[in-house]
N, C-alpha and C positions, 0 to 999 in steps of 0.2 A: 813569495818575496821576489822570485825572478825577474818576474813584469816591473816591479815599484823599483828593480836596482835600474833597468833598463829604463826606465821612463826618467827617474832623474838623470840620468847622466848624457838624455838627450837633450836638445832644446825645446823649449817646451811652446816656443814659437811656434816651434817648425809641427808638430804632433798636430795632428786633427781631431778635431771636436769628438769624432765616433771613436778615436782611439784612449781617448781622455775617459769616454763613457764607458769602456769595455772598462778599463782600470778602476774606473769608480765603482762600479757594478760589483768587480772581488771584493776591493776594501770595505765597502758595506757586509756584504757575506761574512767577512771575516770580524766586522765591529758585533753585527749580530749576532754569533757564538761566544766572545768575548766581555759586552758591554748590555746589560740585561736594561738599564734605564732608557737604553735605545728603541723603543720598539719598532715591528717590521712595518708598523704606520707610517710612524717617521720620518720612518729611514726613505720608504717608498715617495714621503712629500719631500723630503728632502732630494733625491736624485732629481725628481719634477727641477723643484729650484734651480740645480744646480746646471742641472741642462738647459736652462733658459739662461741662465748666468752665462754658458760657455757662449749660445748666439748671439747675444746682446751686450756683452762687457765691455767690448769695441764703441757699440755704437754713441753716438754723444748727441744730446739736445739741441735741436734745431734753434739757435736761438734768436733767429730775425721771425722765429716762426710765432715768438709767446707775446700774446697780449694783455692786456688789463683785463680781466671778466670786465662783462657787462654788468648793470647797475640792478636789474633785476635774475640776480646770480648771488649780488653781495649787497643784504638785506641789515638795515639797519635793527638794533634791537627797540622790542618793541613795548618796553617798560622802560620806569623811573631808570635814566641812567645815575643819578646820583648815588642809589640805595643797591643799582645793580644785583648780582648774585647775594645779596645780603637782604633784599626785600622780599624774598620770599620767607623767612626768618623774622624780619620785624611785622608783617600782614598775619603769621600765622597766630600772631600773640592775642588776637580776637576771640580764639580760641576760649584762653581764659579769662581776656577783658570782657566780652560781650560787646566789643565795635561794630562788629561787622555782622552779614546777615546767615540767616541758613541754609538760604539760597547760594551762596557763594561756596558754604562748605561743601553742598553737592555738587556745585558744580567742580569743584576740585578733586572730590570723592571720585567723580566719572572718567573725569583726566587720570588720577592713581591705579583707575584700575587698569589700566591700558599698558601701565611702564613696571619696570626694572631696572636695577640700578645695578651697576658692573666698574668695583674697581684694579685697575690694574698695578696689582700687586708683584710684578715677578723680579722688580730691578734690586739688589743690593748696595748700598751704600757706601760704596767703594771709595766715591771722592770724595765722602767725609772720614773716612779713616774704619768703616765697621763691618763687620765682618758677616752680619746677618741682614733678614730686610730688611731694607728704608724703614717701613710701616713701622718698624719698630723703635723708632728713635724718639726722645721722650719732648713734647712739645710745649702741654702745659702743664704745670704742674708735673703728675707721676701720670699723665694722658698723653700716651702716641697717637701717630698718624691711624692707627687701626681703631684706637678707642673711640674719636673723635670723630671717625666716619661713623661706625655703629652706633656711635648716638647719636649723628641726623639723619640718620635713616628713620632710630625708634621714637624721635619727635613726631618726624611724617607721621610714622604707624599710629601714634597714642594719639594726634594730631586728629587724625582724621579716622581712626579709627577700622583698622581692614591692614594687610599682611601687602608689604612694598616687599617683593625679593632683594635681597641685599647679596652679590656673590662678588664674587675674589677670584679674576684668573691670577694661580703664580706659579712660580716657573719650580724646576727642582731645584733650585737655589735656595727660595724659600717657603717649599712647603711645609716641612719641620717643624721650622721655630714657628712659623705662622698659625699651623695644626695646634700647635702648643697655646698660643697665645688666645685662640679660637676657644679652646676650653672655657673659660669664666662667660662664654656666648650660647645662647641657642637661637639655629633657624636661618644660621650664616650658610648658602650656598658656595662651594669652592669645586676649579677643574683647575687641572694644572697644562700648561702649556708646551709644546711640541718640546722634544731634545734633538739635536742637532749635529754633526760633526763640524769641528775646527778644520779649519783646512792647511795645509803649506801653504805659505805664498808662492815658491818657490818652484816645487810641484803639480800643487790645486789639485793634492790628495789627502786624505784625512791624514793628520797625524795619529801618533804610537795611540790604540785606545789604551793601552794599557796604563796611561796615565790620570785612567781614573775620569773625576770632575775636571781636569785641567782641558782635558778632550773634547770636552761639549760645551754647549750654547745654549742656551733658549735667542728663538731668530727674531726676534723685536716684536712691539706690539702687535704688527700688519700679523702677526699669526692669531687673533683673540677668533678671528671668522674660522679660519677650521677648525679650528681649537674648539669654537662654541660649538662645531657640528660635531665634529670628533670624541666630543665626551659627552654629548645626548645633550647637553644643557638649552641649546636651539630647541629642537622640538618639544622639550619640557616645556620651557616659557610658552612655546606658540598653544602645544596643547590647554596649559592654564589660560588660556584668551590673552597674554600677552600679547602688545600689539610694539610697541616700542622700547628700547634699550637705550640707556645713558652712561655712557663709556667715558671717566675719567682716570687720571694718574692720583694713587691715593695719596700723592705727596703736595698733588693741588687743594688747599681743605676748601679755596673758594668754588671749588666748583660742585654747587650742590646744585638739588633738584630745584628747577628756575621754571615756576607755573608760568608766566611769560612765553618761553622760552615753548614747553612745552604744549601749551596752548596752542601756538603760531604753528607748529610741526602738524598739529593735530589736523585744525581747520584750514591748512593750504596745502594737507597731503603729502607732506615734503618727507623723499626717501630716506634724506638723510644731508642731516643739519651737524657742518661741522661751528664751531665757535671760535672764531678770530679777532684780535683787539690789536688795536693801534702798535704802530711798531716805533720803539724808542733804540737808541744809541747803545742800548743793553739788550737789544733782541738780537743782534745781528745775526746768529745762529740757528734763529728759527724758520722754519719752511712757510710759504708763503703760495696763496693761492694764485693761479692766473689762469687765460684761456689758452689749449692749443688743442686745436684740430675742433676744434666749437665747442668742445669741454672742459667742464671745469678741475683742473686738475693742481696736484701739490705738488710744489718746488721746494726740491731739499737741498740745502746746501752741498751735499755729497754729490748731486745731479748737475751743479754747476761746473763750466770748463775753469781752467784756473785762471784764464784770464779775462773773466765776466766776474770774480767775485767779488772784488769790490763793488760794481754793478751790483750785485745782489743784496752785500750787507748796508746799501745808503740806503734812509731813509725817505728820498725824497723816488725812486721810482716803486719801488714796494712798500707799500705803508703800511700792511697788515700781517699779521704771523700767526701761525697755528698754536692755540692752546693747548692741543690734543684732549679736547671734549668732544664727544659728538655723538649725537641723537640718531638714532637706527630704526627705520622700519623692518622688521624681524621677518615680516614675508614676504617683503621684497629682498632683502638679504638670504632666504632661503631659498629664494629662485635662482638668487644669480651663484650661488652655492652648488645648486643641482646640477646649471646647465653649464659649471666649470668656467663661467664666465668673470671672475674676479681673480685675474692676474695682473698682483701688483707691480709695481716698479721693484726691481733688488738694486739696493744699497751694500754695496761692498765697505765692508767695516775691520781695514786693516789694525790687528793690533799687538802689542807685545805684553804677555803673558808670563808672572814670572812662575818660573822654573821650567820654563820654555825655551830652548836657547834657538830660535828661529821667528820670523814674522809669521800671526796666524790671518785667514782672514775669516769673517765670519758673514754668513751670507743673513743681511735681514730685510723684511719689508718692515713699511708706515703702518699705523691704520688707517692716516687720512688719504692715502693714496686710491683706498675705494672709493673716494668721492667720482670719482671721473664716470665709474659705470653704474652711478644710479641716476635716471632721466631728471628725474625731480630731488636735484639735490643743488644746496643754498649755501655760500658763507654766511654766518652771520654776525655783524662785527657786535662784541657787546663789553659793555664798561668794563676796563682796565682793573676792578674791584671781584669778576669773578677769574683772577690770574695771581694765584699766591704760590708758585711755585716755592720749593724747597730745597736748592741745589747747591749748595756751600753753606759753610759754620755764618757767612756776613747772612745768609738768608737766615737760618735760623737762629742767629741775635735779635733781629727784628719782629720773629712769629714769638721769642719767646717775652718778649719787652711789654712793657705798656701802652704802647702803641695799638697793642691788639685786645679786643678783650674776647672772653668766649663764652657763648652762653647753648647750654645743650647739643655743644659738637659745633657750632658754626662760632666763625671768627669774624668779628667787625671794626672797624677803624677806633678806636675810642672815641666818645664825644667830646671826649676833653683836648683833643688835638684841634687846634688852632689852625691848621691848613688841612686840605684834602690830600694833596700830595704825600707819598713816602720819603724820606729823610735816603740821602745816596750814603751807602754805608760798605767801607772795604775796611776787612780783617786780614791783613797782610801777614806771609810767614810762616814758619812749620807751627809754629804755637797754635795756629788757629785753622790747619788743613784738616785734624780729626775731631770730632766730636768729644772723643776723651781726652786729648790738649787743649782744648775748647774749654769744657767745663773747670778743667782746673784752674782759669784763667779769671773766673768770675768767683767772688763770694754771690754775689748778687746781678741780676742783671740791671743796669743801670736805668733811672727814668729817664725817657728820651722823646717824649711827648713834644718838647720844643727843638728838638734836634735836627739842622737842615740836612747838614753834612759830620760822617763821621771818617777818617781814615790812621788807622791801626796798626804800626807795623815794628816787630820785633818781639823782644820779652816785658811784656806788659802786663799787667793783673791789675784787675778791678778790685774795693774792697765793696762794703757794704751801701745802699742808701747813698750807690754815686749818681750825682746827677751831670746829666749832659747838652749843653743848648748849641743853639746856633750851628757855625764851623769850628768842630774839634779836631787836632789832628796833634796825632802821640806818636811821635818815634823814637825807637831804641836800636842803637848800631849794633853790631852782632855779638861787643862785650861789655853790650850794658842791660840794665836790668832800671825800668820806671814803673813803681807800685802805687796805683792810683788809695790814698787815703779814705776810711770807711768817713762818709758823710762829704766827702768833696763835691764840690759845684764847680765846673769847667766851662764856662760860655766864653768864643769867640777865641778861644786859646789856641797856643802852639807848644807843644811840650815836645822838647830833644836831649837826649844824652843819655844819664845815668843819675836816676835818683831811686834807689832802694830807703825802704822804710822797717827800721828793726821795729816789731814789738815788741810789748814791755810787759 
């Protein structure tokens, strides 16, 4: 404890990178006798990080340096954009119609054998209010984001007949409940992801491990690549003739296996195809490909200066933004594994942790940041219909609505919606930040198939069979309370104040 009293109570300015490393070097020793979920892997990938962290924290992005990729870099998609992520789902119903030929299913058979499918399960649910993984939150009907993957994997399989790997990296956050929920499953492959130390801000030493889970991390996606080496799962696939991996967030359910997509990877060799779609007024926060130094590399909003980010969040100089899907060639991913060649960007991820009384920071990588070091690696922009992200209770009013209908794990626009467009929809207010203030908020979730705009804010509850059109907008002041009636129709309206409803 000598060293860590002396270390804070200098400047930590002033301390040099090798005296920062001496210090780190004990407090690992010391998490490792203490903290068993650490292991000496780890802990060993983590010093790696954290030493590149201490030479490069300073530095900041050239930014007269970044240009636009070039136009054979960011490839357009090369199917039906209308049906997008959703046409491989309406093509495969041949199956049992007899449309299509048999020649087609082998051809798609030969494509299946090549892939694996990988989703990234390790985030918990935090900014909707819950306490366990995302995956687990219930979407349609009594079907989570986990259900809903494993049955369009087992359509593939019954589809086509032959064993698509289906695997789950998650982190120690949620491997428990997920182990758990895995039960009613067989033939689900799972590894779980690095653990980490929190650090001081203040310091940029680990805090107390003695606090348990509070102490750790899992350090963002960009860890799924040693992760995959580090728990044999790489060489398993490659041994099985796997040739390709499709790495999505199991909270996107649009992003399923896309023969298109797939296809295109196969026949022009590509190491690795990340997935980008047009950027709206509500992406602002997502990372965005461009060139510097003649590759193709991804821009995080964490990596912009602060006085470029406006620059980054307009629409009119970055028009595209990362999905975080992306197509991996697994032996070329295993080479650049071997020769230590895939060192990504760190993203410093200042936060405040409660029952923590100090700023922590946590060091994580991208996964799309490996794009830069594979020679043959492509954006590809593709329909806005394979991006269903799930990140607030407003998103998941919309997945759970009519709007969506689902048929064997994939989700499609209804036919009965009147425009292509999604209706703009804000659930304002603590009633609607958790999932279980959410649901009690609804008897029903309302029809909303003609709905352009909906905006929600205060103590509001839906009753049954409400319907919603047009521009709706409900507000309630902080000591009012508006109870929408079972069977009401709301088109074009404005509801303010305080109308409670006694039943009878």
């Amino acid at each position: 404890m000598g060293k860590r009293i002396n270390l804070i109570s200098s400047s930590t300015s002033e301390l040099k990178t090798d005296s920062l490393l001496s210090y780190m070097d004990d407090e690992l020793e010391n998490i490792k006798s203490k903290n068993d979920a650490m292991t000496s892997e780890n802990l060993d990938n983590f010093f790696l990080l954290y030493e590149r962290y201490l030479h490069t924290r300073n530095k900041k992005i050239d930014w007269e340096k970044i240009k636009s990729p070039p136009s054979e870099k960011i490839v357009k998609y090369p199917g039906d954009v209308e049906s997008g992520g959703h046409k491989m789902h309406k093509e495969d119903q041949y199956a049992k119609k007899g449309i299509s030929s048999s020649s087609k299913k082998e051809d798609r058979r030969s494509l299946l054998k090549k892939l694996a499918v990988l989703k990234l399960n390790g985030g918990l649910g935090t900014t909707m209010g819950c306490v366990g993984p995302k995956s687990a939150i219930e979407i349609k009907d009594t079907s989570n984001f986990l259900d809903l993957c494993v049955k369009q994997v087992d359509t593939l399989q019954r589809t086509y007949d032959m064993e698509v790997p289906f695997i789950l990296m998650n982190s120690f956050n949620t491997e428990k409940k997920t182990n758990r929920m895995l039960r009613r499953y067989k033939g689900i492959r799972t590894f779980t992801q690095s653990v980490f130390p929190r650090i001081s801000a203040n310091s940029l030493l680990p805090i107390d491990p003695l606090l348990g889970a509070k102490s750790m991390y899992p350090p963002g996606h960009g860890d799924v690549f040693i992760s995959l080496k580090d728990s044999g799962m790489l060489d398993k696939l490659l041994q099985e003739g796997k040739e390709y991996l499709f790495v999505s967030n199991i909270d996107n359910l649009a992003a399923t296996v896309d023969f298109n997509i797939l296809n295109y990877v196969v026949e022009n060799d590509v190491d690795f195809l990340m997935e980008v779609t047009e950027k709206t007024r509500a992406d602002i926060k997502g990372g965005t490909l461009i060139e510097l130094d003649d590759k193709l590399t991804l821009l995080e909003i964490a990596q912009v200066p602060a006085d470029k980010k406006n620059e980054f969040t307009s629409v009119r100089k970055f028009k595209i933004f990362n999905t975080n899907s992306v197509w991996i060639n697994l032996k070329k991913l295993k080479v650049l594994l071997k020769e230590k060649r895939l060192i990504l960007d760190i993203i410093e991820n200042k936060k405040n942790v409660e029952g923590i009384d100090e700023t922590v920071i946590q060091l994580e990588t991208a996964m799309g940041a490996a794009i830069k070091y594979f020679p043959k690696a492509v954006g590809m922009i593709v329909p806005r219909s394979r991006f269903l992200p799930v990140k607030t209770c407003s998103d998941l009013f919309l997945i759970r609505s009519n709007l969506f209908v689902e048929h064997d794990g994939f989700l499609a626009l209804s036919p009965r919606r009147m425009f292509g467009s999604l209706p703009l929809v804000k659930l304002l207010g603590k009633m609607y930040k958790s999932v279980e203030s959410f649901d009690k908020m609804f008897k029903g979730v309302p029809d909303i198939l003609e709905l352009d705009h909906l905006t929600v804010s205060g103590n509001i509850t839906f009753g049954r069979n409400v319907t919603l059109r047009g521009t709706v907008i409900i507000i309630a002041d902080d000591e009012s309370v508006i109870n929408i009636p079972d069977g009401a129709i709301l088109e074009d309206n404005i509801l303010y104040g305080n109308l409670p409803i006694i039943e009878h």
